[in-house]
N, C-alpha and C positions, 0 to 999 in steps of 0.2 A: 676274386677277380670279376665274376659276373655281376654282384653287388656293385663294385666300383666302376664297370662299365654302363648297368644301369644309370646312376646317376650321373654320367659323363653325360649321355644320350640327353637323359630329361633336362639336365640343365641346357644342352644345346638347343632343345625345342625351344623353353623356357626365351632363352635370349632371341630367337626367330620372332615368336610371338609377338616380344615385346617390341622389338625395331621394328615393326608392320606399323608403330602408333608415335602419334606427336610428341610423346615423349619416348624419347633414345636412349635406350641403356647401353653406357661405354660397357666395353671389354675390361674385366681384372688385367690388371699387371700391363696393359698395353701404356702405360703413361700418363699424367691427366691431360686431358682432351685431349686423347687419339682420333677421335671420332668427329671431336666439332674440326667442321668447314676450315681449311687452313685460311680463306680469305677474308674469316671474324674473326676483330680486336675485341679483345679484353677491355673496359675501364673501369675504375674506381666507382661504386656505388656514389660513395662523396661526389664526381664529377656530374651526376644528373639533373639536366634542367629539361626543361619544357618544351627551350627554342634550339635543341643540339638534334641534328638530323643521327637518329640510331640504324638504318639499313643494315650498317654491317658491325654492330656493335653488339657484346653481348656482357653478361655481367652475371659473377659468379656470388653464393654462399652456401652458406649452411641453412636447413631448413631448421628454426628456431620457433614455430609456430603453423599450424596445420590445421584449419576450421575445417565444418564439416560441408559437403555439398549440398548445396541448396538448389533445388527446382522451379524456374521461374515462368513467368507464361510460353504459350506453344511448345511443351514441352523441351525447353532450353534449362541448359542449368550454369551454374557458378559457382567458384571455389577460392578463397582467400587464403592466400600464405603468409607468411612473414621471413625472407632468408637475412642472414644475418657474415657481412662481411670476415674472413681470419686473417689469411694469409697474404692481402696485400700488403707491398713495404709500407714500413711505419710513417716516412714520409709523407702518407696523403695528409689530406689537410684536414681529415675524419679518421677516428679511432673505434674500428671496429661497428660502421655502420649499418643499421637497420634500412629495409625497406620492402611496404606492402608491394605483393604481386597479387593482379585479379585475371584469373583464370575462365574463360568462354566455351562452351560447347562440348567436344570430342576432348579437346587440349585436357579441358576440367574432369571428365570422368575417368582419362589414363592417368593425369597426374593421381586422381583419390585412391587407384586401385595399386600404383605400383608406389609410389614413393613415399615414405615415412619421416615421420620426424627425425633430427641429426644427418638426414643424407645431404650429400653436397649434391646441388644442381649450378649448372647452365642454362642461362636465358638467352634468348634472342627472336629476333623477329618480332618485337614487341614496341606498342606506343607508349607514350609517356604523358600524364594527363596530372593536375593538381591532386592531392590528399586532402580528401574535406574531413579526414579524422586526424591531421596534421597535430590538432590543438589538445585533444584529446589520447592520443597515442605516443605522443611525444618522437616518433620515427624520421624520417624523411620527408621532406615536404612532397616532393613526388609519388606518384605509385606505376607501379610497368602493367599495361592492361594485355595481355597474351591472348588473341582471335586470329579466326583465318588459317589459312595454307601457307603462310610464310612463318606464323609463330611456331617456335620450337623449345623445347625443355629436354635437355641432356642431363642425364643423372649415372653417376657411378652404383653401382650395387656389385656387395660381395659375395664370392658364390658360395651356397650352403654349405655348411661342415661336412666332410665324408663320415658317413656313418658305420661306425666300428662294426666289424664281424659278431662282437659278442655283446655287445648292444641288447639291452632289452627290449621287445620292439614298443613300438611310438604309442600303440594304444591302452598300455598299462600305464601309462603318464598319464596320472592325474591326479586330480586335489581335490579336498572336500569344499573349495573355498573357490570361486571362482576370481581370476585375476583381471586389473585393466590391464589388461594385454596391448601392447604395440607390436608384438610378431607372434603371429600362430604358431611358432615351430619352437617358443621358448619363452621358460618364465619370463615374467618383468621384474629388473633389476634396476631402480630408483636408487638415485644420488638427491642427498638432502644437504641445504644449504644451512647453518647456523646465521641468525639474525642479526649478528653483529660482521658478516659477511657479505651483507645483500648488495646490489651492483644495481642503480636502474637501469630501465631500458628491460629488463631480460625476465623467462619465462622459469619460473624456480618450484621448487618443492622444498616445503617447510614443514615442521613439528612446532609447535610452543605452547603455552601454559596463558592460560585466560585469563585477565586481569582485568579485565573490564569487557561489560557485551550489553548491548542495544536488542530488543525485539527487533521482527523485521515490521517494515512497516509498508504502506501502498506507495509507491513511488507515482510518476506522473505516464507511465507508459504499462504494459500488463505485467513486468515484473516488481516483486516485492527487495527491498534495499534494507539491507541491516549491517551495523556496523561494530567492533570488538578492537581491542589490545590485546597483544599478544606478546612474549615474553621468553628467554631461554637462558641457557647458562653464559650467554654471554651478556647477560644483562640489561640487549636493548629491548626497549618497547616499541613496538611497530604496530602501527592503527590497522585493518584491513578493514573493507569496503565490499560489500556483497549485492551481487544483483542477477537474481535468476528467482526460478516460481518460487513459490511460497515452500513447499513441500521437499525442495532441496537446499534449504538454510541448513547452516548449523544445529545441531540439534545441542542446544547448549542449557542446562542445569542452574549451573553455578560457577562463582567465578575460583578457581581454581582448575579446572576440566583441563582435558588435554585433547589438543585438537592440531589434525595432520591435513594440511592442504598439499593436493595434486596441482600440477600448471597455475598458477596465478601468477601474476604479472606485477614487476617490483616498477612501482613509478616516483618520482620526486617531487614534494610536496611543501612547502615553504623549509626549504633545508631539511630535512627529513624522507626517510626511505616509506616508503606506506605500498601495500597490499592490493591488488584489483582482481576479481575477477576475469580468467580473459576465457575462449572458445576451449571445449572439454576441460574444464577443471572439476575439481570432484574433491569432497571434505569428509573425514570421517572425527568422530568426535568420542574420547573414553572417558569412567570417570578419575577423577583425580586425585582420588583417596589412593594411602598404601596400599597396596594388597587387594585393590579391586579388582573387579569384572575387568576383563578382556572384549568383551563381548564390544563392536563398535557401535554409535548411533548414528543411521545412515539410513536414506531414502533410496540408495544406490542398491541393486541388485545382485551387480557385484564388483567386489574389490579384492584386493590379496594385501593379504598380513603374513608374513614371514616371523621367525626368530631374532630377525634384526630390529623388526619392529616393537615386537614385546619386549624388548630389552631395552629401546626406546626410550616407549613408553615409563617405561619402572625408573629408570634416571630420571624424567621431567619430573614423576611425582616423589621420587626422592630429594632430588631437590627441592623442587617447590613448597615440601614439608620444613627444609630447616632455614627457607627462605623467609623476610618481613614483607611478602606482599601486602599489598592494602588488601585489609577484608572487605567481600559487600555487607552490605546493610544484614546484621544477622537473620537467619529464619528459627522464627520463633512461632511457638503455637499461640492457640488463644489462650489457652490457660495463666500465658506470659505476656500478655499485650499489655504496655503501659498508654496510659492518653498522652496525644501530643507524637508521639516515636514515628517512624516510617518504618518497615521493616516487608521481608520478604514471609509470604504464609504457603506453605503445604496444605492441601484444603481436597474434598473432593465437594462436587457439584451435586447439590441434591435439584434445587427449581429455578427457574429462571423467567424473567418479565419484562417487555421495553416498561420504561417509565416515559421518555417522551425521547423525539428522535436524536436524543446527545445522551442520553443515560438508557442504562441496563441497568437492573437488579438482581445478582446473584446470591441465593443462599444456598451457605457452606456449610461443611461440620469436616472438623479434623480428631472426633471422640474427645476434645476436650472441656471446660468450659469455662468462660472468659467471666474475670470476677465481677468485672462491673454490668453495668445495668446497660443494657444495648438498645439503640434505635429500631422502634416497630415500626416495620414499613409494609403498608394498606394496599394491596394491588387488588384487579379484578380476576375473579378464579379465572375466568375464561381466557387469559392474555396468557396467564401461566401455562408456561411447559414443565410438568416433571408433577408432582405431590403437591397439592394446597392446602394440607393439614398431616401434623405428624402427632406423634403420642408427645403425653405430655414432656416424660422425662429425654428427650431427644431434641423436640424442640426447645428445651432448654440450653442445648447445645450450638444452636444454630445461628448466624450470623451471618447478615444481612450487608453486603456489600454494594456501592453503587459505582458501576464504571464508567466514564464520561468519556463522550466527543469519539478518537479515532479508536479506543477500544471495543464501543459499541459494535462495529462492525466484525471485531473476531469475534466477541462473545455471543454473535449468534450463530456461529459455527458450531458453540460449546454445546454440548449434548447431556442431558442430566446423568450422572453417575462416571463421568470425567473427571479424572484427578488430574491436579492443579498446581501449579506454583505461579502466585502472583506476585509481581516483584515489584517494590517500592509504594506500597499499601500503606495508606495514613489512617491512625485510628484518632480523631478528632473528638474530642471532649466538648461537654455544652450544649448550646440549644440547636436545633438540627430542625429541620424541615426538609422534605424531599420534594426538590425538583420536579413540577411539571404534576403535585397533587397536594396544593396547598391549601383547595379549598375541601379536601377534606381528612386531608393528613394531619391529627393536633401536632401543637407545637410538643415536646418533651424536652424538660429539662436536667442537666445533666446527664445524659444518656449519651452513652459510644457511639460515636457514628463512621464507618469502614470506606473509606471514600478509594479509589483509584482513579487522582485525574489526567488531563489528557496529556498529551504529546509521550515524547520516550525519553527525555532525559533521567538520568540515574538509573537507564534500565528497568523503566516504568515499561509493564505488559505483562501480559498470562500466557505461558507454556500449556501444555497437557501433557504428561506426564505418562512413560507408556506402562503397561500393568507390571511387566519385571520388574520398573526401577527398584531397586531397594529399598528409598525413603517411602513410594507405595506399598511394598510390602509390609512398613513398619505400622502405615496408617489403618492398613486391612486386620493388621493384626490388634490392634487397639480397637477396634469398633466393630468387633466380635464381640464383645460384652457386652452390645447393644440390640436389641431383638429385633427384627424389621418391624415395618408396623402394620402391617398385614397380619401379624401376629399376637396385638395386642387386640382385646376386647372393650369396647363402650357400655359404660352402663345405658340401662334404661333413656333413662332422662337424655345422655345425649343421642342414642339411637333417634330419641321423637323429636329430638330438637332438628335434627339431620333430615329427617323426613318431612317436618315441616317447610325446611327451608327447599328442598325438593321441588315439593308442589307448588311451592311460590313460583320456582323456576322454569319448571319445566308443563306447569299446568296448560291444558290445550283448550283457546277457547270454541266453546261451540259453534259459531255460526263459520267456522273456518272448515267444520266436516266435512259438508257437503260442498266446498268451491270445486269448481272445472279446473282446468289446465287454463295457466294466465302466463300471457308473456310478460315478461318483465327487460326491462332496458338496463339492471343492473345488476350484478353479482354480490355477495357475502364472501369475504375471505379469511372471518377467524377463524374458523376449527373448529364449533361449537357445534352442538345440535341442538339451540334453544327453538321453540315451535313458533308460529307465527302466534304473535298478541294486535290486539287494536291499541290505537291512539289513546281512547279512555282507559284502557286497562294500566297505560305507559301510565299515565299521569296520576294515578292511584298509588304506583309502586314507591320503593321506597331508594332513596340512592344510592350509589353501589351496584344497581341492577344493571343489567346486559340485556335489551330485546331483539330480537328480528321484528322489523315492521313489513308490512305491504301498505306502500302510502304514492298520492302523488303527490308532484310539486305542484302549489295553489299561487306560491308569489315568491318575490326573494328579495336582497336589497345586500350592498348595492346596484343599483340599476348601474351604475357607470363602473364598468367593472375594474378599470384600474384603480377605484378608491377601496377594492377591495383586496390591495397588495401592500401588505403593511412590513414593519421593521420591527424582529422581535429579539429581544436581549435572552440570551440563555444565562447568563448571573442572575438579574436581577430581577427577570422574566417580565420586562416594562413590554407594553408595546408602542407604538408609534406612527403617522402617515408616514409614508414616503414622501419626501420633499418635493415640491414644483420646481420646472426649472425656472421658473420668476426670481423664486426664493434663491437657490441656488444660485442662477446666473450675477443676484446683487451683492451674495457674499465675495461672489471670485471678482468683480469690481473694486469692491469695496476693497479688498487684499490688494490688489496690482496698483488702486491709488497710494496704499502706505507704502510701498514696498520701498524702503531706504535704502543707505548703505548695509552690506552685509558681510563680515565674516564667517565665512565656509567653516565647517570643521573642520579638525586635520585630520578624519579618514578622505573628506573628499575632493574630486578635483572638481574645480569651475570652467565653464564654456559656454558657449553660445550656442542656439539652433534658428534656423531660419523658420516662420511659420506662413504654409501657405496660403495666401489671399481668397476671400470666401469665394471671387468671382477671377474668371481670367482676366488676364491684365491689373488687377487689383495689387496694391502695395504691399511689399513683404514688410514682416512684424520682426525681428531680430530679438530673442528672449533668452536670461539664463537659465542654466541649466547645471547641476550638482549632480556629481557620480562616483560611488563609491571607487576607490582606487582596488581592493582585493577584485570586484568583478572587472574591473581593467584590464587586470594583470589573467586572470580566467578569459578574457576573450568575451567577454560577457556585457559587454559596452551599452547594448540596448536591450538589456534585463530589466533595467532599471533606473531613473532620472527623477532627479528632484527639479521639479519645474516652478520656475517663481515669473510672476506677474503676466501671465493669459489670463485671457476670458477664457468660460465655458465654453463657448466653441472654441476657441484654438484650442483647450486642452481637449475635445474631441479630437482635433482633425490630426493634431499628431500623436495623437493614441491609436493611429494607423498604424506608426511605424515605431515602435518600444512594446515592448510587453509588459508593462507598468509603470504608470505614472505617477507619480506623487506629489500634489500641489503643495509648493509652501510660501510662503511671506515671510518678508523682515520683523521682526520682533525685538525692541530693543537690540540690534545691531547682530542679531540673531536669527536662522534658520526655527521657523518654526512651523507646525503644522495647521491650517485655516479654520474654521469654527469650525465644528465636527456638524454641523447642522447640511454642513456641504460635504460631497466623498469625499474622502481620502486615500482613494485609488481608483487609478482608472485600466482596466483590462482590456483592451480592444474597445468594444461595444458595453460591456460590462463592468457597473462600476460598484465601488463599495465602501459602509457606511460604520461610523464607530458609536458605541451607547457612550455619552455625553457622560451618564453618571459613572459608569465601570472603567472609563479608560483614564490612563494617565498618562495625557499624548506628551511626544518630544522625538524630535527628527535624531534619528538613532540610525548608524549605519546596518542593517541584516545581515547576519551571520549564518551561511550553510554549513548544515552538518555535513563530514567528510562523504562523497559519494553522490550528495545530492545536487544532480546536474541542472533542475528545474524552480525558480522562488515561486511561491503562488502567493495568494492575498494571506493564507495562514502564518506562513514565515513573516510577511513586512506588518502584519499585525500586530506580532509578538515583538518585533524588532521596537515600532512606535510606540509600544506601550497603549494601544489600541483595543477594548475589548469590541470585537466584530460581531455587525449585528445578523439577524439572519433575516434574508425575504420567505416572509408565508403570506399565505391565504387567506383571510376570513371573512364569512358570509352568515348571513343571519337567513335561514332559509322557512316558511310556514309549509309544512305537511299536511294533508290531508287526507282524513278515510272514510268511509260510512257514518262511524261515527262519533268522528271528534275533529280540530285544525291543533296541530300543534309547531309551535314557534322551536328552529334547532339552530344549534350552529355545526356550519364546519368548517376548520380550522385545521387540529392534528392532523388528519390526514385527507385535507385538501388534495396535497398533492397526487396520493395513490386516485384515489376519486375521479380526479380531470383526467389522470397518466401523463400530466408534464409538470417539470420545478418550475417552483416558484424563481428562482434565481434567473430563468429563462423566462419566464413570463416578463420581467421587468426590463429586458433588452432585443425579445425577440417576436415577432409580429405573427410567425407562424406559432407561437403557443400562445399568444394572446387570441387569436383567432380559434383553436380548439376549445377554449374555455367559452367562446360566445357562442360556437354551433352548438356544444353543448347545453347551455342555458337554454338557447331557442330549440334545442330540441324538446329537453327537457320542459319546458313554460313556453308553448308558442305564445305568438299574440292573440292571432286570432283563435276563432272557435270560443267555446265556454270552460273551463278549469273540468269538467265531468270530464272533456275530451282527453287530457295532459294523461300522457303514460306513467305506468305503475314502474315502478321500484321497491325491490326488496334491499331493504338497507337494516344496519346492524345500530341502533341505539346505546350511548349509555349514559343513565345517569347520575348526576351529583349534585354537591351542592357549593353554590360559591358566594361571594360580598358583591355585591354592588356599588355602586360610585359612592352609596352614604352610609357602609359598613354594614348594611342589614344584609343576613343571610338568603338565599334565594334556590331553588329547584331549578336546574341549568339540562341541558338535553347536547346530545352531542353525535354526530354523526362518524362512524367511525368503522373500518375494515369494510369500506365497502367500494367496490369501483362501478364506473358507467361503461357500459359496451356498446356497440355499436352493431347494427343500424338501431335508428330510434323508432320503435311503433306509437302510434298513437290513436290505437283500436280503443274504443269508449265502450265494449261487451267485456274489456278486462276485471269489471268492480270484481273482488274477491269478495265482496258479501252475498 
């Protein structure tokens, strides 16, 4: 009796406490709404508009959605719900409607602390304001915004279990597993939805079996978007759509896995049910062999697996064993590579190298060795991270992979001795040249070349692999036969050959002994420790080499610095001026005089736009306009417009209001795209150009991958059959030291150098301006060239052709940036 009188008591506190606060906990068993105000009506979620006065109006569901609270300035916060209509008569003129609530102040920290997801609440006292996620959440067009002394939130809650006499007490409860708990005082007990069951609109927990999966990739905001099918014994295929950091993706293998989502959100998608994302969801991910591991793959710290789960589990991969799902592309070692195949590789990471800023160079070894004859690819030891030389029978083993464009940016996350799976790897037979080292990479023919190119269709991208997986284990265990190479011995001959190259490198010249302390206006950022050499000493050396110089700038060219913003083709590695808008402005002429009759495709619709007059009161211009119908139907109306017959200024001034424009002309009674010699998009301010030779333009509707809420110039590139060129840098710069001038360029990394893109340079006046105080710091006018400040900058050279095929000694400026303030102290000579 005193046990049971205890918790009488506390619960009594319990419910005091809680009616002190803006949300109202009704009484058990008193009725529903005992408590709410007898002089508030009830209406129908369906009944909410915008211009209905609500004072004494309130409106009931179920809480079907519960974000977390957010903190916003002065110490204010907010809190998103989602309740979800039941028990109104069927009658309304909505079945079962959805609608966001936003939560203010005091309201939002009682609702976080006491109400949970599935409780029924009461609103009232609340305004009613548009849903600008209407389009996107598919709910209610309205949302109820809850602030103030007059908002109120009534909620039922049931009173805790009485706890039995012989009850073991509470703090022997517990597990070796930690749960996503919804109540501290009890397991979580998860209901799972089968796939051929799904409803949209609503907030589910699913299991299914992988049948296709996408890396994740950078989306247009700080999270990363990956996207998969998913599969169960009721046979459907359902796409899901991921967007949260990188680090909480799926951790996904291969396609067969099995993979459990918490809360995501079922939505409709061109007649079809498809997967999202919504606020606390969470993925665990098994493998999907018989008999495997239990173990989950998860970023999550904790989660709870039960007996219901493992048993699950064992059905999907029971099934999915005597299922005909499509296989992916097999993974096969090198020992198995054919020329020509795509295939997925198990690999671990021995070194790694940019080759220029769209390519990486990875080499692998999976202990086996690949029959054919393999691409030698030439890097500078200094750029390499990890091993630049292996014993001989090992590097036998080793292959030479090159990843382009959006991969480059994971693989420099990759850390040498990281095992691997790259998925959709082409081994390319024939002549091969690498990218971005042609003037001194030979050609080889017939030789394998291991190419990963860009984007992520077929599930193109590289995992890391964590050290338990199994297939790691397999790979550890095969390349134990193999001795590290710290353990093998050099004869003679190459000990001196090693040391000769040494002193090449690392030789200190003399008259650099005895320098003082010298400011310098710039920094070094490879990683190297080469010593400082002279100008003559550069120009002695042999190519291939890597120097640190201390030099000033003596002169530069071009003097006019936007003739030093070029267009450079990453195919065919042309490069090119940037167009005038003279040039320019006669092409978009030229187009809007031909422009004829024209049939539209039938993706798109036709219309008019008005274009505004360069001066007030000046004449409107009335011009077609083509728009995909799929972004119509997305709400996406000003993503995108095919624009025919403006001038160059009109298609500025309404590149205010689209976020990409696309000029086209009649074309034999045809949509087509303008001489590529003009853009072929325009971004706001920023526009952009296609390589003449690599593209194979034609007005093609864009196609988003599922998830992807943002087109940038990459998609409508791909869309036109457009290869895009890229804005860089280059400058022909003369050095100078004690004793020697030497003529460099810089180009590769222009950009780090100045610290602004070139992309930005070409539409923005505050980075065209950093690039000239630069220069004028660097090369004033006045004064004598003794005066011009020192720079410690990182050299390297090679060798390349010239306009009439003769070979030539080329110098390159490279890993180095300019700091700021500029000295220009003439006591700096380091001689």
């Amino acid at each position: 009796m005193s046990l049971l009188l205890i918790q009488q008591q506390n619960y009594a506190l319990y419910h005091r406490l809680r009616d002190a606060m803006p949300v109202r906990v009704l009484s058990e068993g008193a009725g529903p709404g005992a408590q709410v105000p007898a002089h508030l009506t009830r209406i129908p979620i369906s009944l909410i508009t915008t211009s209905t006065d609500f004072s004494n109006i309130t409106v009931k569901g179920k809480v079907v959605q519960k974000c977390p609270l957010v903190t916003l300035a002065s110490d204010n916060v907010i809190l998103k719900t989602v309740i979800q209509e039941e028990d109104f008569p069927p009658n309304s003129s909505s079945q079962n409607p959805s609608i966001n609530i936003i939560l203010f102040g005091a309201l939002a920290k009682d609702f976080n602390q006491t109400v949970n997801q599935g409780d029924v609440v009461v609103a009232s006292g609340f305004t009613v304001g548009k849903s600008p996620t209407v389009h996107k959440d598919k709910l209610h067009p309205c949302n109820l915004l809850l602030s103030g002394d007059n908002a109120c939130i009534y909620v039922t809650l049931l009173p805790p279990p009485l706890l039995h006499p012989r009850s073991p007490p509470t703090a022997k409860r517990s597990s070796a597993l930690s749960a996503e708990v919804s109540r501290a005082t009890k397991a979580p007990k998860y209901t799972y939805v089968r796939l051929g069951d799904l409803k949209p609109g609503t907030i589910v927990n699913v299991y299914g079996v992988v049948v296709f999966f996408k890396q994740p990739f950078k989306s247009r905001g700080t999270d990363f978007c990956s996207s998969l099918k998913i599969t169960d014994q009721s046979n459907q295929k359902i796409g899901c759509t991921i967007f949260c950091q990188l680090e909480d993706h799926p951790k996904i293998f291969q396609i067969g896995d099995i993979i459990r989502f918490h809360r995501v959100k079922t939505q409709s998608f061109n007649n079809s049910i498809t997967l999202v994302t919504s606020f606390g969801f969470s993925v665990l991910v098994f493998d999907g062999a018989e008999g495997g591991s239990m173990e989950p793959r998860t970023s999550s710290r904790s989660f709870h697996i039960d007996q219901e789960d493992r048993q699950t589990v064992e059905e999907l991969r029971s099934w999915a064993a005597n299922q005909a799902l499509v296989p992916s592309v097999p993974i096969i070692p090198l020992c198995a590579v054919s020329p020509k195949a795509y295939f997925d590789l198990t690999c671990q990471l021995l070194a790694k190298a940019p080759i220029d800023t769209t390519c990486t160079l990875l080499r692998v070894w999976d202990g086996t060795r690949c029959p054919h004859a393999l691409l030698n690819v030439i890097v500078e030891p200094n750029v390499t991270e990890g091993p630049t030389s292996f014993s001989q029978e090992k590097g036998s083993l080793i292959a030479n992979i090159l990843v382009y464009d959006n991969h480059t940016e994971f693989a420099r996350q990759l850390k040498p001795g990281d095992f691997l799976r790259i998925y959709n790897l082409r081994a390319i037979p024939g002549s091969s040249k690498v990218p971005g080292l042609t003037s001194s990479q030979s050609e080889e023919v017939d030789h394998l070349a291991f190419h990963l190119h860009g984007g992520t269709a077929y599930g193109r991208g590289i995992r890391v692999l964590p050290e338990n997986s199994p297939v790691v284990k397999e790979l550890k265990r095969v390349m134990k036969a193999f001795p590290e190479d710290d353990e093998y011995e050099l004869n003679d001959d190459e000990y001196e050959l090693n040391d000769e190259d040494m002193l090449d490198i690392w030789c200190t010249p003399p008259e650099f002994l005895e320098a003082g302390e010298v400011k310098c206006n710039t920094e070094i950022s490879c990683g190297h420790d080469t010593q400082l050499v002279t100008l003559s000493e550069v120009k002695r050396s042999d190519p291939g080499r890597v120097h640190h110089v201390r030099v000033q700038l003596r002169t530069y060219e071009p003097r006019r610095l936007h003739q030093a913003l070029k267009l450079y083709c990453s195919k065919c590695t042309s490069m090119q001026d940037v167009p005038d808008d003279e040039l320019v402005s006669g092409l978009f002429s030229e187009a809007s005089k031909d422009s004829g009759p024209c049939s539209p495709p039938p993706w798109a619709l036709s219309g008019r736009v008005d274009v505004p007059g360069d001066s007030p009161g000046s004449p409107k211009r009335t011009l077609s306009v083509h728009m995909s119908t799929q972004l119509m139907s997305e709400d996406k109306s000003k993503e995108l417009i095919f624009l025919m017959g403006s001038t160059l200024e009109e298609t500025r001034r309404i590149a205010a209001g689209y976020q990409n424009i696309v000029p086209v002309m009649s074309s034999a009674g045809h949509l087509a795209l303008l001489d590529l010699s003009a853009p072929f998009l325009f971004r706001g301010r920023k526009t952009y150009y296609g390589c003449k030779r690599c593209s194979e333009a034609a007005v093609r509707e864009p196609s988003c991958a599922e998830g992807v809420e943002m087109i940038d110039e990459k998609i409508i590139a791909e869309a036109l059959g457009v290869q895009l060129l890229q804005f860089v840098l280059l400058m022909k710069l003369q050095l100078q030291d004690t004793t020697d001038t030497l003529d460099v360029f810089l180009w590769r990394d222009a950009e780090a150098f100045f610290g602004v893109l070139a992309e930005d340079v070409a539409a923005n006046q505050e980075a065209q301006n950093i690039i000239h105080q630069t220069m004028d710091s660097l090369c004033p006018a006045e004064g004598s060239t003794g005066e011009h400040p020192w720079m410690d900058l990182c050299l390297t050279v090679y060798r390349a052709e010239d306009d009439e095929g003769r070979n030539q000694t080329c110098y390159q400026i490279c890993h180095s940036t300019v700091t700021k303030p500029f000295s220009t102290q003439s006591n700096a000579n380091p001689a």
